[in-house]
C-alpha positions in Angstrom: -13.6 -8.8 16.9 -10.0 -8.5 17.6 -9.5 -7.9 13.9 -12.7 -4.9 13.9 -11.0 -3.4 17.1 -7.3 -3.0 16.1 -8.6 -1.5 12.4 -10.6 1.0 13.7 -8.0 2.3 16.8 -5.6 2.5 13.9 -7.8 4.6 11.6 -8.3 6.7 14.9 -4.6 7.0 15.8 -4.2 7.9 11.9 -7.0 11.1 11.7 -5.8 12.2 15.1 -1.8 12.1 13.9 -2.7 13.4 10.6 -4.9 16.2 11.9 -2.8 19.0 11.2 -1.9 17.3 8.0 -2.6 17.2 4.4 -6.0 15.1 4.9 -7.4 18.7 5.8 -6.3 20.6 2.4 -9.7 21.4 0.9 -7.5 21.4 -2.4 -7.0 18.0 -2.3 -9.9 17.0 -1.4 -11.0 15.9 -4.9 -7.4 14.2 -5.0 -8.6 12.2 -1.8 -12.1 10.8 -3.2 -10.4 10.0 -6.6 -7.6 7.6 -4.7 -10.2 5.8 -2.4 -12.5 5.3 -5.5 -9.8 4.2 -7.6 -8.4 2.1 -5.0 -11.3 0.2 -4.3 -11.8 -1.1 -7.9 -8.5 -1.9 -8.2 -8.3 -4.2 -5.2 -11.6 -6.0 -6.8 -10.0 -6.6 -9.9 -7.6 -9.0 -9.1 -6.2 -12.7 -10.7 -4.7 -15.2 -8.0 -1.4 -16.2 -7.4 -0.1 -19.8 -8.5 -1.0 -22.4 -6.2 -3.1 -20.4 -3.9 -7.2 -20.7 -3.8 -9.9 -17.8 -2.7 -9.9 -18.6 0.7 -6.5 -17.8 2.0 -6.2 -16.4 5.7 -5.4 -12.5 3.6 -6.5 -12.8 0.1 -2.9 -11.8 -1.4 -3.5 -11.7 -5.5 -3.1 -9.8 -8.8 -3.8 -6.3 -8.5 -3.2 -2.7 -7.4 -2.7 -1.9 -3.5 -1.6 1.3 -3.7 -0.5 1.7 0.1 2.9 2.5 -0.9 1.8 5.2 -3.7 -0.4 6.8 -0.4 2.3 7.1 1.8 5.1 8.6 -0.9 1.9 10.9 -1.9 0.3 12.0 1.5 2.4 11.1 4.1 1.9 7.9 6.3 -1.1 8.8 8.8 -2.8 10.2 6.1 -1.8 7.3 4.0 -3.3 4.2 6.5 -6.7 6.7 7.5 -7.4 6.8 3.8 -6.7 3.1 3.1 -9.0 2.7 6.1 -11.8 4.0 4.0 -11.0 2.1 0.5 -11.2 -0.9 3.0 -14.6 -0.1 3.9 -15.3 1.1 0.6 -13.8 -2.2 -1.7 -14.0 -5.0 0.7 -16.7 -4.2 3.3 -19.0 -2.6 0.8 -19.3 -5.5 -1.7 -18.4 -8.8 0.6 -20.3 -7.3 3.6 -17.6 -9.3 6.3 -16.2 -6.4 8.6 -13.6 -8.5 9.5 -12.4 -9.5 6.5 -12.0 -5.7 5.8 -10.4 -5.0 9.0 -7.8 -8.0 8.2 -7.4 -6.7 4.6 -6.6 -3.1 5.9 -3.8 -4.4 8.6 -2.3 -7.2 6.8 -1.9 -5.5 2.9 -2.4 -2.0 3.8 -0.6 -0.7 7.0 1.8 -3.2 6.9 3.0 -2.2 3.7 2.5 1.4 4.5 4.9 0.9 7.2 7.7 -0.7 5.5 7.3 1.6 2.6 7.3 4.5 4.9 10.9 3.2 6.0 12.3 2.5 2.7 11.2 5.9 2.0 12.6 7.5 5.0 16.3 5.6 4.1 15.9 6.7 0.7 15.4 10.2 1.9 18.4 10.1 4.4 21.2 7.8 2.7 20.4 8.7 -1.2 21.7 11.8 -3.2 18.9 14.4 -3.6 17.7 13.8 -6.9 14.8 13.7 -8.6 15.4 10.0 -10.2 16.4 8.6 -6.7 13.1 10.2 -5.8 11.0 8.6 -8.5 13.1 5.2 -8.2 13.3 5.0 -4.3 9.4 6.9 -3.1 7.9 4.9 -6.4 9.5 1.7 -7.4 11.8 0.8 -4.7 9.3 1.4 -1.6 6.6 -0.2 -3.2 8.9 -3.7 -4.9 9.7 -3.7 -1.0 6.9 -3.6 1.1 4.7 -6.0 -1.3 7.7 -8.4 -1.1 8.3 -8.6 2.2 4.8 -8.4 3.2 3.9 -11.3 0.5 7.0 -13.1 2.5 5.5 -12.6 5.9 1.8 -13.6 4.9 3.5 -16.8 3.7 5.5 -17.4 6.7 2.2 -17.0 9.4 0.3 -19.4 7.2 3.3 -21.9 7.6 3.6 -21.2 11.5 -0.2 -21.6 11.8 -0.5 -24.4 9.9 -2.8 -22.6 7.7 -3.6 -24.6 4.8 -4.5 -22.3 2.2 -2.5 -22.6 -0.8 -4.0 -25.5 -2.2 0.2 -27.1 -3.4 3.1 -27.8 -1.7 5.2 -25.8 -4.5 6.4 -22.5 -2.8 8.9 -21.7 -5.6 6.0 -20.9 -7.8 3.7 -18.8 -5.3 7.4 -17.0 -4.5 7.6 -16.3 -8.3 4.3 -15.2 -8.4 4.9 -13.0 -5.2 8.0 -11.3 -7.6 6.0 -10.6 -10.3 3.2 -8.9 -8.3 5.7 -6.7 -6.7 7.9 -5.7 -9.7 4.2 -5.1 -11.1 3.4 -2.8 -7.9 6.3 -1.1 -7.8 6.6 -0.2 -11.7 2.9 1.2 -11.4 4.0 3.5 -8.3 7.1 4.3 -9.7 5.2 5.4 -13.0 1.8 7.3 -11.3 4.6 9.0 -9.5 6.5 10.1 -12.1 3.6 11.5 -13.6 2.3 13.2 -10.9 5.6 14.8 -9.9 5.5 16.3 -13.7 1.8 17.4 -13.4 0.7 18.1 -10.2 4.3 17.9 -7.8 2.1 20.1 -5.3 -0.1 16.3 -4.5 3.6 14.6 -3.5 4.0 15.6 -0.1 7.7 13.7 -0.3 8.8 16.3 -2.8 10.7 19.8 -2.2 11.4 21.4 -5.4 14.1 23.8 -3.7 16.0 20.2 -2.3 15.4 18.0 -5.8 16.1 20.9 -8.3 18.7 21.5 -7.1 20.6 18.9 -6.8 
């Protein structure tokens, strides 16, 4: 219940911070329904990390999670109220187990929107205004980060709460495993952003033309 509770006063804090926001753009609003459906196939098509089984206490595995990509996009309360519905949408629609969707959407979705929010936010203070440092640090950077460390802090709760869930005693290889799924991450964020800051820089709320082009 704890789980249910936290998820859905974060969702609540998100639409009430994000109010005045980009959530409310009727332009977007295709944009909106394209991510959460997108989303939520990507985080069912999935393959496991070494030496970890189906029922780890957060089912970290091979795929797209997109938080990271939401926040550089839309901002970071519009980010975690949207990732709110691709939880209900991808986890809670097909499994049918609230509180796995509720633990799904704190542990791999705001807590990577967080630190990807402050990567971005560094980025945005201590880099040069360019658009490459905006494609490498909003895109790749943010997104290698926050899977990483979240990855590292998943595996570090499991080890303080004795949670036996990775079915080995061989961390190297789940750590390995944890690096390839970021790189993977944060090359598909650095890419879709890229793209969209060719095609549509409008969508990129982390993008001022009059700041990037002319640097």
């Amino acid at each position: 219940m704890a789980w249910i509770l936290s998820a859905c006063a974060i969702f609540l804090l998100g639409v009430y911070q994000s109010r005045h926001g980009v959530l409310l753009q009727p332009r977007l609003r295709n944009l909106f329904l394209s991510c959460i459906v997108l989303l939520a196939v990507a985080w069912n098509i999935r393959a496991h990390l070494p030496n970890s089984n189906i029922d780890n206490f957060i089912d970290l595995s091979f795929h797209f999670f997109g938080a990271s990509l939401l926040v550089a996009l839309f901002g970071f309360w519009s980010a975690i109220t949207l990732l709110f519905i691709v939880a209900l949408v991808g986890v809670f629609g097909l499994s049918g187990d609230l509180v796995e969707a509720s633990r799904h959407y704190i542990v791999v979705s705001v807590t990577p929107a967080i630190l990807a929010y402050g990567v971005i936010q560094a980025v945005h203070r201590f880099l040069p205004k360019h658009l490459f440092v905006l494609i490498l640090g909003n895109g790749y950077l943010a997104a290698f980060m926050s899977t990483f460390i979240t990855g590292v802090m998943i595996y570090l709760l499991q080890l303080l709460f004795d949670i036996n869930s990775f079915g080995s005693n061989d961390p190297l290889g789940w750590f390995l495993g944890l690096l390839i799924l970021s790189f993977m991450e944060g090359s598909l964020s650095g890419m879709l952003l890229a793209i969209l800051l060719v095609y549509r820089p409008q969508w990129v709320s982390t993008y001022q033309e009059d700041v990037y082009m002319s640097a």
